[in-house]
Backbone as CSV, one residue per row, in Angstrom:
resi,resn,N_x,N_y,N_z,CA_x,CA_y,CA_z,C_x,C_y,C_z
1,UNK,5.777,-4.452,-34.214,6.900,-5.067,-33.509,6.541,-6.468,-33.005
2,UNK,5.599,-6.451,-32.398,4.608,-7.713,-32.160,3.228,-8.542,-33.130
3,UNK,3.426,-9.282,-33.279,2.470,-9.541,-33.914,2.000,-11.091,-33.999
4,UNK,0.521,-11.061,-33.966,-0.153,-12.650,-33.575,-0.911,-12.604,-34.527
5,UNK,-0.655,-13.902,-35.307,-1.586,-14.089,-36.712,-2.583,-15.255,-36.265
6,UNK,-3.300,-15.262,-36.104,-4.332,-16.344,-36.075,-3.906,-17.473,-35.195
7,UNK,-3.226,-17.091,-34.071,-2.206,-17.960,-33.116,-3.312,-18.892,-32.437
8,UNK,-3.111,-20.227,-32.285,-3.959,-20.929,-31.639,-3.268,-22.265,-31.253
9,UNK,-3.573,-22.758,-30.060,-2.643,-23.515,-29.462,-3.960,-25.136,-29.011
10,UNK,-3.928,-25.988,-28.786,-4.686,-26.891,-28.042,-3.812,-28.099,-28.030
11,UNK,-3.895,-28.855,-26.461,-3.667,-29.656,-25.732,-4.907,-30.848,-26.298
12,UNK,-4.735,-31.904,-26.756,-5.426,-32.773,-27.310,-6.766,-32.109,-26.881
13,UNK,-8.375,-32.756,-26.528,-9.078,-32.147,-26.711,-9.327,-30.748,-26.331
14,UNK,-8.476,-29.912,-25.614,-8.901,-28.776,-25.288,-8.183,-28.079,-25.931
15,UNK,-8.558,-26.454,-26.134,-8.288,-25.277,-26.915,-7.812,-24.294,-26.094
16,UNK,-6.320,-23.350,-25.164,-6.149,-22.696,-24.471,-6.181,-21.979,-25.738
17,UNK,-5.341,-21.541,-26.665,-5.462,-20.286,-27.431,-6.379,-20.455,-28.376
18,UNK,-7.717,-19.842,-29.106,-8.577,-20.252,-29.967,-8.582,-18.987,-31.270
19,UNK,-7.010,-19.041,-31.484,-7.121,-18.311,-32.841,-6.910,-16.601,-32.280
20,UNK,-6.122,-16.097,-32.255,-5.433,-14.748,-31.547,-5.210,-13.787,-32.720
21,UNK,-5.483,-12.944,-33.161,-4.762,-11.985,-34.148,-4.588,-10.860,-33.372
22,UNK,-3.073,-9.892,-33.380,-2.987,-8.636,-32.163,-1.766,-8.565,-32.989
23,UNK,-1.367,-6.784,-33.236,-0.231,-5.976,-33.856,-0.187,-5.368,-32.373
24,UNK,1.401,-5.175,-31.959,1.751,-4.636,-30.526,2.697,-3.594,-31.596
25,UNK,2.467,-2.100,-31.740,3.616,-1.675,-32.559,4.998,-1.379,-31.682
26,UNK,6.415,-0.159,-32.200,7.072,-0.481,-31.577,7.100,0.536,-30.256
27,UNK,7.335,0.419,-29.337,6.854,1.666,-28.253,6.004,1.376,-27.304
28,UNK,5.101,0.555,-27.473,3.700,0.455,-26.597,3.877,-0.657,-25.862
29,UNK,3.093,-0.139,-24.556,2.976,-0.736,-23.540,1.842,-1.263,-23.437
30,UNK,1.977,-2.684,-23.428,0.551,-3.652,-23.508,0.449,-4.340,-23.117
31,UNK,-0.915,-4.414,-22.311,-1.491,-5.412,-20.498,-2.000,-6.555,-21.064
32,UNK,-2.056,-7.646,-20.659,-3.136,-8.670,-21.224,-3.852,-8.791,-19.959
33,UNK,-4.917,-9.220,-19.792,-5.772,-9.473,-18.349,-6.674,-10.221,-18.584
34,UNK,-6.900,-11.838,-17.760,-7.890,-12.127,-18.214,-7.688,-12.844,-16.601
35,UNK,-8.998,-13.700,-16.504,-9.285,-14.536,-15.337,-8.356,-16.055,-15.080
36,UNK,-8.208,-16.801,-14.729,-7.178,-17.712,-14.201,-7.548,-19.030,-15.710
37,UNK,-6.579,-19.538,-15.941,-7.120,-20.383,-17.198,-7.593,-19.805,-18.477
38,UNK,-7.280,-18.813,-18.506,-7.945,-18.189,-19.554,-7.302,-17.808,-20.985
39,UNK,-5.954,-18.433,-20.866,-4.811,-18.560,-21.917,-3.840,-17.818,-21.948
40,UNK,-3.604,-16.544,-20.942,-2.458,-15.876,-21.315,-1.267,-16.118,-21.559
41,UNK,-0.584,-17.136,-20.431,0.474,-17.584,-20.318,0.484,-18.474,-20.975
42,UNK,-0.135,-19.174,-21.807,-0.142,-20.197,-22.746,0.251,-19.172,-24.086
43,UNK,-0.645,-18.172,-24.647,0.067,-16.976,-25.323,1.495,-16.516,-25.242
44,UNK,1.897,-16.405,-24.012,3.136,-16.072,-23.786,4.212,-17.127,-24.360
45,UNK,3.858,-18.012,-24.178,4.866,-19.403,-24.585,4.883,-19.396,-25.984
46,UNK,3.729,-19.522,-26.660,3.174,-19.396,-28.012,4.194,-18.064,-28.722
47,UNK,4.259,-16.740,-28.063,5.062,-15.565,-28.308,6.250,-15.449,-28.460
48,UNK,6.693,-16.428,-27.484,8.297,-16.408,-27.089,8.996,-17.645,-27.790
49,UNK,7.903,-18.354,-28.115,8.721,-19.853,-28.601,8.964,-21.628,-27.892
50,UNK,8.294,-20.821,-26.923,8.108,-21.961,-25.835,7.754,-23.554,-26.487
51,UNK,6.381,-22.734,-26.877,5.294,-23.763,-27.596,5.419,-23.783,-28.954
52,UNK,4.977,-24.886,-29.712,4.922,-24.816,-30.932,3.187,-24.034,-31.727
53,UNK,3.026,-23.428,-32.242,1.681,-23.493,-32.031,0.642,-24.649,-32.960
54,UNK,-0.610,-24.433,-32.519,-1.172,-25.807,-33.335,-1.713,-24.798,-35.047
55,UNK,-1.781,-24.069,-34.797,-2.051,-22.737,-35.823,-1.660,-21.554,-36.371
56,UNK,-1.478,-21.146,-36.801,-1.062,-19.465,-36.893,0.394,-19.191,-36.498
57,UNK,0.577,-18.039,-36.256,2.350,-17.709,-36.283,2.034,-16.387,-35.230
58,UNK,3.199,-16.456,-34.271,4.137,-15.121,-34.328,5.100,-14.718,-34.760
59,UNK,5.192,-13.331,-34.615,6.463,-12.448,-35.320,6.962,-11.408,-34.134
60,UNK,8.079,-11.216,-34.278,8.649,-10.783,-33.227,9.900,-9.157,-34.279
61,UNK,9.405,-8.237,-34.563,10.095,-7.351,-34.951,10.614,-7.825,-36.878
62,UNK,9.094,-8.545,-37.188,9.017,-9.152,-38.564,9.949,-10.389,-38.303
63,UNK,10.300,-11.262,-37.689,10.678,-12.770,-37.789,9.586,-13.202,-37.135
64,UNK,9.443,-14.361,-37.616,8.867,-15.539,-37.265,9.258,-16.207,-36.280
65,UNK,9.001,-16.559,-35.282,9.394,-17.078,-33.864,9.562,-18.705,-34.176
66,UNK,8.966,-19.463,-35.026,9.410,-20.390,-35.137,10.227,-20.941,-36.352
67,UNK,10.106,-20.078,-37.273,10.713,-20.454,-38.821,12.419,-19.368,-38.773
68,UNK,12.343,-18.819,-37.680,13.579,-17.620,-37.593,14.042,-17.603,-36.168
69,UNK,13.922,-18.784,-35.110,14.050,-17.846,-34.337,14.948,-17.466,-33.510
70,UNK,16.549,-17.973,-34.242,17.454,-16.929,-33.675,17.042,-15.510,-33.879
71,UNK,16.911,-15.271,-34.895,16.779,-13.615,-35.207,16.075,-13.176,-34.318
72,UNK,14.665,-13.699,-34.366,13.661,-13.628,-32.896,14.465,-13.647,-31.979
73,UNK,14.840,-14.115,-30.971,15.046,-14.359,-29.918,16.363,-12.818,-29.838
74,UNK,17.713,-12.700,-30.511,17.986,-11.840,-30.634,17.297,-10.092,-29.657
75,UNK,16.192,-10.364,-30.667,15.357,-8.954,-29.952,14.266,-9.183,-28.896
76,UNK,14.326,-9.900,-28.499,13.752,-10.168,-27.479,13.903,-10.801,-26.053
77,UNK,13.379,-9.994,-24.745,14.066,-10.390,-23.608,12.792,-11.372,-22.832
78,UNK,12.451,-12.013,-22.000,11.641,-13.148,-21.568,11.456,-13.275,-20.143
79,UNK,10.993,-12.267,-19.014,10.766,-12.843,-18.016,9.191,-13.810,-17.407
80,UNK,9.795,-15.273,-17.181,8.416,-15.950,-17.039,7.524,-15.537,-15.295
81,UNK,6.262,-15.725,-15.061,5.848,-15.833,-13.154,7.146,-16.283,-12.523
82,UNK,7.205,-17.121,-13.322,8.724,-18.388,-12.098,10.165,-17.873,-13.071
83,UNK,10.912,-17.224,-12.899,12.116,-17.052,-13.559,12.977,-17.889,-13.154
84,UNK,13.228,-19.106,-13.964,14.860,-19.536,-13.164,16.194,-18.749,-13.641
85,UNK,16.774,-19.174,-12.489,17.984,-18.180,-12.319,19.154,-19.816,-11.906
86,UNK,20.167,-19.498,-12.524,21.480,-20.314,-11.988,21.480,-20.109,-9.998
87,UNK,21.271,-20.804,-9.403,21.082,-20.853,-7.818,22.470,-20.597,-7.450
88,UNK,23.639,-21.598,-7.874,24.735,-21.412,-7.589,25.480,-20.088,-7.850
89,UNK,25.069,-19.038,-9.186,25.851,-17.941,-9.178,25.367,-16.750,-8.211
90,UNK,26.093,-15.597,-8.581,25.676,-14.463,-7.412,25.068,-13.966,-8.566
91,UNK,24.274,-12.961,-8.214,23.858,-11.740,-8.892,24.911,-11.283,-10.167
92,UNK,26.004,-10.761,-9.317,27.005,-10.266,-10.483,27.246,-11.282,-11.406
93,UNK,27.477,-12.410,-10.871,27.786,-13.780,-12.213,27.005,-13.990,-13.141
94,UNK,25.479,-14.195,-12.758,24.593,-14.040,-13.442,24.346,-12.913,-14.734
95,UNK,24.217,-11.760,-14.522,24.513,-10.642,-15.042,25.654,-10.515,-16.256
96,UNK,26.757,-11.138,-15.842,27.393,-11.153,-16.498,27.934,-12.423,-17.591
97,UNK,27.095,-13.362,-17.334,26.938,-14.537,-18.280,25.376,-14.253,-19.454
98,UNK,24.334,-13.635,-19.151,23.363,-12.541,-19.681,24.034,-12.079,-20.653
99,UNK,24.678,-11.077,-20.030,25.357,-10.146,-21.003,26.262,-10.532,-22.100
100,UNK,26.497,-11.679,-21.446,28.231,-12.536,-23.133,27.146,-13.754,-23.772
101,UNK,25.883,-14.001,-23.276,24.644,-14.662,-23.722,24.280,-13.892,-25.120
102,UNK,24.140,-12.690,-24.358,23.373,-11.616,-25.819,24.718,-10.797,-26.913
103,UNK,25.983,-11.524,-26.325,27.496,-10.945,-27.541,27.542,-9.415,-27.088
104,UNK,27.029,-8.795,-25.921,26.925,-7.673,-25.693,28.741,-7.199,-25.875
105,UNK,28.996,-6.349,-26.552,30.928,-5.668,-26.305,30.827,-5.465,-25.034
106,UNK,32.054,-6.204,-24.951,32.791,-6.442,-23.258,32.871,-4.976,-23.085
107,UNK,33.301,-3.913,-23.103,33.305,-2.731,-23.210,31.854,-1.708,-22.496
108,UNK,30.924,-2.273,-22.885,29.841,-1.722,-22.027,29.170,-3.045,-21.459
109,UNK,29.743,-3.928,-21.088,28.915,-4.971,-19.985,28.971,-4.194,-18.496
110,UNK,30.229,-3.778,-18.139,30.208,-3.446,-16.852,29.335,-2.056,-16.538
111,UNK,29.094,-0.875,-17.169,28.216,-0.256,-17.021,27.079,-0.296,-17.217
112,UNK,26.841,-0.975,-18.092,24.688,-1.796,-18.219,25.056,-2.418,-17.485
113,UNK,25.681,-3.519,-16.438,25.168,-3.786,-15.381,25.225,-3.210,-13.908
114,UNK,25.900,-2.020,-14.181,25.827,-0.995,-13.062,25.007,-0.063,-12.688
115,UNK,24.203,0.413,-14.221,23.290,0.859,-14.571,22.349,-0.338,-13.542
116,UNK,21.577,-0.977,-14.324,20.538,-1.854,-13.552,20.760,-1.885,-12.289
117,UNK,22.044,-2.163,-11.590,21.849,-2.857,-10.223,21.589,-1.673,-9.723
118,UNK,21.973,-0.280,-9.850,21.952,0.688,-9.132,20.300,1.262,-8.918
119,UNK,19.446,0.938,-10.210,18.155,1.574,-10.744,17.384,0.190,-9.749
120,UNK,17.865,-1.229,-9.576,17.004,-1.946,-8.783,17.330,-2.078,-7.662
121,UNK,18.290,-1.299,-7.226,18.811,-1.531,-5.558,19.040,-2.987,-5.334
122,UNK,20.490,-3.507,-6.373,20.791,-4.810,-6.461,22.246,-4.646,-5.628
123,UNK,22.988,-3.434,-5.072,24.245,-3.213,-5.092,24.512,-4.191,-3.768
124,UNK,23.689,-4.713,-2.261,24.448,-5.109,-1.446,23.738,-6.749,-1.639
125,UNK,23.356,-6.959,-3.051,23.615,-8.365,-3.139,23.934,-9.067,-3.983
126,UNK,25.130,-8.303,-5.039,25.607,-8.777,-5.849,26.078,-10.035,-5.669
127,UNK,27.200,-9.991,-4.692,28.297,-10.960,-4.249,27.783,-12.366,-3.436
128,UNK,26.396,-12.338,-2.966,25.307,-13.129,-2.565,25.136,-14.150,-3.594
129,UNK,24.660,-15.661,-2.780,24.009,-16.301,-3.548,23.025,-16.204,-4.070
130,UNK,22.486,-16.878,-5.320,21.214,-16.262,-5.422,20.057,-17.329,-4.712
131,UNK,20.796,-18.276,-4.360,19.900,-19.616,-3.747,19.569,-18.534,-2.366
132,UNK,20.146,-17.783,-2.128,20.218,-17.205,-0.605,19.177,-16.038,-0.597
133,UNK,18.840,-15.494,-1.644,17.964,-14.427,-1.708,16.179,-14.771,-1.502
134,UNK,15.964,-13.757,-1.374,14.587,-13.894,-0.870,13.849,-13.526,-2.717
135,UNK,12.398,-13.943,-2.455,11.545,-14.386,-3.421,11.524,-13.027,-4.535
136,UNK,11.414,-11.735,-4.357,11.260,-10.443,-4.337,12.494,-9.935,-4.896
137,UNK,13.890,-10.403,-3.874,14.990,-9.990,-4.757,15.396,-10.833,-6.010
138,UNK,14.977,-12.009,-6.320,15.477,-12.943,-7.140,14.545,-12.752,-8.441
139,UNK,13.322,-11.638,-7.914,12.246,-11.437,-9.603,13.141,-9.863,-9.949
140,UNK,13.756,-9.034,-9.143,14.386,-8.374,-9.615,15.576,-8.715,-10.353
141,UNK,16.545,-9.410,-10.168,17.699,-9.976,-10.289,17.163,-10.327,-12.281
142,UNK,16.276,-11.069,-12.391,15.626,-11.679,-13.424,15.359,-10.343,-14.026
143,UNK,14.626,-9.979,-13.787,14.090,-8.105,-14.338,15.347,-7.495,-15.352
144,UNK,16.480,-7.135,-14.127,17.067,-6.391,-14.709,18.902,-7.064,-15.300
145,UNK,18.796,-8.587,-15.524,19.242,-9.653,-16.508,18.607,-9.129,-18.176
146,UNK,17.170,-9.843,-18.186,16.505,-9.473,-18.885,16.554,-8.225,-19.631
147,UNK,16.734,-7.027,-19.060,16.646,-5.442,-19.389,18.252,-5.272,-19.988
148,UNK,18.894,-5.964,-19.474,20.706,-5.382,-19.657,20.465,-5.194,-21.471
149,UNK,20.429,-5.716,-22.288,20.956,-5.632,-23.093,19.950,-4.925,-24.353
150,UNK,19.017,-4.412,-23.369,17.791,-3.353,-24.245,17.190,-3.640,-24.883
151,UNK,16.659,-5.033,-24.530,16.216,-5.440,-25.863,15.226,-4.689,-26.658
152,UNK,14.419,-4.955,-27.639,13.574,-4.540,-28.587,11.920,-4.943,-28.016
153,UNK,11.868,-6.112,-27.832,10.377,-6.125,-27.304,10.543,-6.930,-25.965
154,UNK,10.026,-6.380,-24.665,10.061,-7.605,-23.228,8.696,-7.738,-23.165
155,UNK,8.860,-9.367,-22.736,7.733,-9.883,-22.476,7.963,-10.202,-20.889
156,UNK,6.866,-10.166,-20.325,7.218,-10.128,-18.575,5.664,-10.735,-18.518
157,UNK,5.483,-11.764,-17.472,4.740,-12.660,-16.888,4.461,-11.965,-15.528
158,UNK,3.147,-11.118,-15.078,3.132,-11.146,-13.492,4.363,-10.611,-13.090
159,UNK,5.065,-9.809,-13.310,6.111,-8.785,-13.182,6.106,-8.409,-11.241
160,UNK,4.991,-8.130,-10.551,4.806,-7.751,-9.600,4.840,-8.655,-8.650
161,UNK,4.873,-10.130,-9.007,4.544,-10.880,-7.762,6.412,-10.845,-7.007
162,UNK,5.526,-10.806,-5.393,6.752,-11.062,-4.702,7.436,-9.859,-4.277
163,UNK,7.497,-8.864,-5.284,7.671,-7.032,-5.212,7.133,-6.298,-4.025
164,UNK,7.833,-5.582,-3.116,7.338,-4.356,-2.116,7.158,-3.823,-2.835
165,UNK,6.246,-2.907,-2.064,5.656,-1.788,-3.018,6.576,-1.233,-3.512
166,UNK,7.800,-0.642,-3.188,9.071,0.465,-3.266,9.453,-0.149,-5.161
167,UNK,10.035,-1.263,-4.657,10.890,-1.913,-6.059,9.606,-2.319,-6.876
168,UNK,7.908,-2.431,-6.541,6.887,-2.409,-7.660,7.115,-1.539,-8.304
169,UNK,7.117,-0.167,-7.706,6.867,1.101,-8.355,8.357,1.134,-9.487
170,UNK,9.710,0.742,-8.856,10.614,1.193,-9.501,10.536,0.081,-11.346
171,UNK,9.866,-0.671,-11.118,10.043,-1.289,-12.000,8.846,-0.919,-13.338
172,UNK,7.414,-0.528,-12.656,6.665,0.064,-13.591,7.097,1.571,-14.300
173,UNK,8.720,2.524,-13.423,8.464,3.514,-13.880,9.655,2.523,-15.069
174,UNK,10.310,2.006,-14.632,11.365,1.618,-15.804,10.899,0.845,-17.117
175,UNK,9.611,0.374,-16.997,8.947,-0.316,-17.918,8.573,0.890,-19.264
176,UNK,7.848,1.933,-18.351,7.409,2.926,-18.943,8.087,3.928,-19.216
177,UNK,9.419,4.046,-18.878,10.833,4.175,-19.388,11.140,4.032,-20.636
178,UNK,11.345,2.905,-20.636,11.926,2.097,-21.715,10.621,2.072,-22.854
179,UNK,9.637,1.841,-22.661,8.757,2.303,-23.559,8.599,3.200,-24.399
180,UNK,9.050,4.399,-23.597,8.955,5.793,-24.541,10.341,6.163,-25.159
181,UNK,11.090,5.218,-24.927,12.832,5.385,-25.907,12.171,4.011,-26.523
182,UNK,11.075,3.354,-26.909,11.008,2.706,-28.146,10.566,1.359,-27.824
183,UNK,10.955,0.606,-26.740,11.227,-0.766,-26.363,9.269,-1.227,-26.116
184,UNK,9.040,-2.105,-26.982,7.920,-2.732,-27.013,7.309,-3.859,-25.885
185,UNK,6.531,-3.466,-24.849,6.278,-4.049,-23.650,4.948,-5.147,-23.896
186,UNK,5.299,-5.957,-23.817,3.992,-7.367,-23.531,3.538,-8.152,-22.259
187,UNK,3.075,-7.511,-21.125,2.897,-7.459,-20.332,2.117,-8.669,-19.557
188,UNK,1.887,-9.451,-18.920,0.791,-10.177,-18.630,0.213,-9.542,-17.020
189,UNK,-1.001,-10.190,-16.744,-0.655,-9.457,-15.196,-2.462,-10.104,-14.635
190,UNK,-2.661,-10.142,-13.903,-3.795,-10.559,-12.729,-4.167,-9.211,-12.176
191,UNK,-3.536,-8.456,-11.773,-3.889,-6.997,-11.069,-4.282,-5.940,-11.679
192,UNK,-5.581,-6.051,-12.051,-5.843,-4.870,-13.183,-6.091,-3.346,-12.641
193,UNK,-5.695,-2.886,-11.663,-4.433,-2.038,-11.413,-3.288,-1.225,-11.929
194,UNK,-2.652,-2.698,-11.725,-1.358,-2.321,-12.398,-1.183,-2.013,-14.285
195,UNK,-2.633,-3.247,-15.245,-3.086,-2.392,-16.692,-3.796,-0.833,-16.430
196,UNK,-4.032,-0.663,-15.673,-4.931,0.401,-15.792,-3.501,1.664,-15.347
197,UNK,-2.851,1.849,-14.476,-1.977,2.887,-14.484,-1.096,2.816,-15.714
198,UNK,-0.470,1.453,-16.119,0.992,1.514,-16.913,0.077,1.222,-18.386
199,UNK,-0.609,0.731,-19.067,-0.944,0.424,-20.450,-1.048,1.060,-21.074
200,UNK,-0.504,1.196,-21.972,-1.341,2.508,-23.562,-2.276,1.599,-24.224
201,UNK,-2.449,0.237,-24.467,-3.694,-0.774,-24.410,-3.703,-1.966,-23.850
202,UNK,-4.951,-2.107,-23.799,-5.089,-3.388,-22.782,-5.716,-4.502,-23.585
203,UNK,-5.415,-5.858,-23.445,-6.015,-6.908,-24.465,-6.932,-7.669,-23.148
204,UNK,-8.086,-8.234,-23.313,-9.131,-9.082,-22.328,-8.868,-10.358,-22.793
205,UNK,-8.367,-11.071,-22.400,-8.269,-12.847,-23.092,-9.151,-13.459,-21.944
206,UNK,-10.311,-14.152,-22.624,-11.390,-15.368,-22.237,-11.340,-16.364,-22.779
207,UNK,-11.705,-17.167,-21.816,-11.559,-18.850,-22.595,-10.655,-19.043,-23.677
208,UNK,-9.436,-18.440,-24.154,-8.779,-18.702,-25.393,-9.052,-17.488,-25.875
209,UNK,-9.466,-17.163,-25.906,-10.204,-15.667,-27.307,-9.749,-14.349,-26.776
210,UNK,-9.536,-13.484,-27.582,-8.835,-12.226,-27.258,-10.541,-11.423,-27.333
211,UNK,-11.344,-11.315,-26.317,-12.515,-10.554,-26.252,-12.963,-9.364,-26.455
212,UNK,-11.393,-8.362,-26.276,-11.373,-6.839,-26.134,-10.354,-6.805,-26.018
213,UNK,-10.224,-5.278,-27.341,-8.120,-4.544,-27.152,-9.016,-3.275,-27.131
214,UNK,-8.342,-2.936,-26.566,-8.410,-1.227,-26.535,-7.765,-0.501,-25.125
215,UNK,-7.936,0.935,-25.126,-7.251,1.798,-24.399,-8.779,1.614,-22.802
216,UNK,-8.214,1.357,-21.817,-9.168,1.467,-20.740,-10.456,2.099,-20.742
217,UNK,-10.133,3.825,-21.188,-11.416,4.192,-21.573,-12.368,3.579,-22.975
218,UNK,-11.686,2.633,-23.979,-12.644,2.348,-25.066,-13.311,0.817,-24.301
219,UNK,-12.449,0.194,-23.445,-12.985,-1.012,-22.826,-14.088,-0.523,-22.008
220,UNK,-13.906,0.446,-21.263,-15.205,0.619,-20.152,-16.479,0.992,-21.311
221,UNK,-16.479,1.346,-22.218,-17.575,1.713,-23.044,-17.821,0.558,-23.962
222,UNK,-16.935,0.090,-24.195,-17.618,-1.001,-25.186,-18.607,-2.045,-24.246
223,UNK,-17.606,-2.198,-22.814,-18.734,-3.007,-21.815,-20.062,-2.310,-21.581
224,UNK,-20.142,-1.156,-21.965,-21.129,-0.250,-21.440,-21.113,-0.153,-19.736
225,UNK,-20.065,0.449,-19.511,-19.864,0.183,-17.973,-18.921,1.768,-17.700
226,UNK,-19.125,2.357,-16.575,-18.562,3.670,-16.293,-17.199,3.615,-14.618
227,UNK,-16.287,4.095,-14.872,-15.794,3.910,-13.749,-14.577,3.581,-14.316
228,UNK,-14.209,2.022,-12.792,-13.003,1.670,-13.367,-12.804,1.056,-13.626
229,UNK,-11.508,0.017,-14.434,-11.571,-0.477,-15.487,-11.755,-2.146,-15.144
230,UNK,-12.123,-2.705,-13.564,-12.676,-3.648,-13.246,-13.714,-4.005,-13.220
231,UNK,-14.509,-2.609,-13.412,-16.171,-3.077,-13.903,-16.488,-3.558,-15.470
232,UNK,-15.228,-2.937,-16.159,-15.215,-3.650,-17.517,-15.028,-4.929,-17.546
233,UNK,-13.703,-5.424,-16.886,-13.020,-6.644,-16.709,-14.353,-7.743,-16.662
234,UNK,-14.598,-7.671,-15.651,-16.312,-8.268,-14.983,-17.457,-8.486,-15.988
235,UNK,-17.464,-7.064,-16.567,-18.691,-7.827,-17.730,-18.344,-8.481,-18.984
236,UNK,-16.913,-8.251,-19.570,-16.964,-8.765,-20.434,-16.114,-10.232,-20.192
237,UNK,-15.962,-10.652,-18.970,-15.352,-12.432,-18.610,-16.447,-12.678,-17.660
238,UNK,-17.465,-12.340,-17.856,-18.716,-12.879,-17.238,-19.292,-14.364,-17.729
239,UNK,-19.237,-15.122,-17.305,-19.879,-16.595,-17.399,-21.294,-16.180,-17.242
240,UNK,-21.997,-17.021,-18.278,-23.601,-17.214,-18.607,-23.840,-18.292,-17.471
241,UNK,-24.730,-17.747,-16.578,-25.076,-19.494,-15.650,-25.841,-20.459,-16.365
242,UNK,-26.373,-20.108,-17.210,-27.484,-20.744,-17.982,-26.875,-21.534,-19.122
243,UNK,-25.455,-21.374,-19.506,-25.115,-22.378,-20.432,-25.137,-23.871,-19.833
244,UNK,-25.098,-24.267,-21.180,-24.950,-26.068,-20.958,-23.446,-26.233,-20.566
245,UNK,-23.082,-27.115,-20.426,-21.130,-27.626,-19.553,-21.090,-27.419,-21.245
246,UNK,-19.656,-27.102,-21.486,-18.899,-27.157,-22.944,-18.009,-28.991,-22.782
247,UNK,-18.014,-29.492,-24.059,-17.160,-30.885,-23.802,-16.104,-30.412,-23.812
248,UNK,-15.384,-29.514,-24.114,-14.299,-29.524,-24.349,-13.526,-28.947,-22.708
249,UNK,-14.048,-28.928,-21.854,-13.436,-28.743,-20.637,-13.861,-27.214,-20.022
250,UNK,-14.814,-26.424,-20.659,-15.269,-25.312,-20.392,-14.147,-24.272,-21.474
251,UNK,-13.222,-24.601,-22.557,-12.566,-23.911,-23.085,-13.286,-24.131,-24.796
252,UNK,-13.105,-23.042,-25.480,-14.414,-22.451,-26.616,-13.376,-23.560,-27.944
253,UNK,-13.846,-24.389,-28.532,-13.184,-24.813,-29.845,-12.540,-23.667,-30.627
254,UNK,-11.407,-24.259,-31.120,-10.334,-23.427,-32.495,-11.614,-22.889,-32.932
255,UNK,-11.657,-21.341,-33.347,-11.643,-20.560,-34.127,-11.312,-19.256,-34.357
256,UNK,-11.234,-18.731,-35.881,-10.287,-17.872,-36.214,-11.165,-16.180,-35.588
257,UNK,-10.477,-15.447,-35.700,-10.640,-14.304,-35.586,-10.079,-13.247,-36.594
């Protein structure tokens, strides 16, 4: 459903993505985790279409994200860390410009979005601005925009920031929801935590490079490390003190994988 062919991205001399290959099939729920700078969200852009890449391709449910990507975009929903949202509409307006966005039949707009608001406890701020909402309600608002129209694969950036615990939880069970009726999850996230309860695999991105995919328990063993899955994290984005400075800004030159 997902898929990264030799994806590699660089900013004149530096390299954020250094050559990516990863099959996400359709169903699975998948964490990326890596340390700050370390390319995810540069991936994400690269995934969604943001970016052009300097290498390689994605595919998004067999299209090509850049040679196709209405079709792409079609099946796919996009929440970024920072979601903008129209300030001037309410909740409900929003929602419902989403929904005639994706050609959804007028016919079931009003219940997929009754559905959502009810599942995110959106009901006493529909009619609200959204300039007026607080940080927390406005990543929900985005969430379940995004979700209305089911898409095929969501990609979500840091999903949790800003979230009480209450509406965290409601949103990891709906992730993992929607997962198991089919919907292909690409996850990014800082809180390895939150990969370790919700992932069926987890990807390690360092310096550009995809370091480790696997299921939590194959990561803690390949690190040779027992426990939980932050003692993996740790050894395998461990910096050598003993290297020389890299020229290229501490990020590893294009190469393939």
């Amino acid at each position: 459903m997902i898929e990264l062919i030799d994806l590699a991205k660089s900013f004149g001399d530096l390299t954020a993505v250094a050559g990516i290959t990863l099959t996400v099939p359709r169903g699975q729920l998948f964490c990326v985790l890596g340390p700050n700078a370390a390319g995810k969200t540069t991936t994400i852009k690269l995934l969604v279409g943001l970016l052009r890449p300097s290498r390689g391709s994605a595919r998004i449910a067999g299209f090509d994200v850049q040679t196709q990507p209405m079709e792409a975009r079609q099946r796919l929903a996009y929440v970024p860390d920072f979601p903008f949202l129209y300030d001037k509409l309410t909740p409900l307006e929003f929602l419902r410009f989403t929904a005639q966005l994706y050609q959804m039949p007028e016919k079931r707009i009003e219940p997929a979005i009754g559905e959502v608001v009810t599942r995110f406890g959106l009901e006493r701020f529909l009619h609200q601005s959204i300039d007026s909402l607080s940080h927390g309600t406005r990543q929900r608002v985005a969430i379940t925009s995004a979700l209305l129209h089911e898409p095929e694969v969501f990609v979500i950036d840091e999903p949790m920031v800003g979230l009480d615990p209450h509406h965290a939880r409601v949103v990891k069970d709906v992730l993992k929801e929607r997962a198991a009726r089919g919907m292909t999850v690409f996850l990014s996230t800082h809180q390895i935590y939150v990969a370790e309860e919700l992932a069926d695999r987890v990807g390690i991105i360092h310096r550009g490079r995809l370091v480790a995919v696997g299921t939590a328990a194959e990561l803690r063993r390949q690190a040779g490390t027992d426990g939980a899955l932050e003692r993996a994290f740790l050894s395998l984005t461990e910096e050598e003190p003993d290297a020389p400075p890299d020229p290229d800004g501490g990020l590893l030159p294009t190469q393939s994988r």
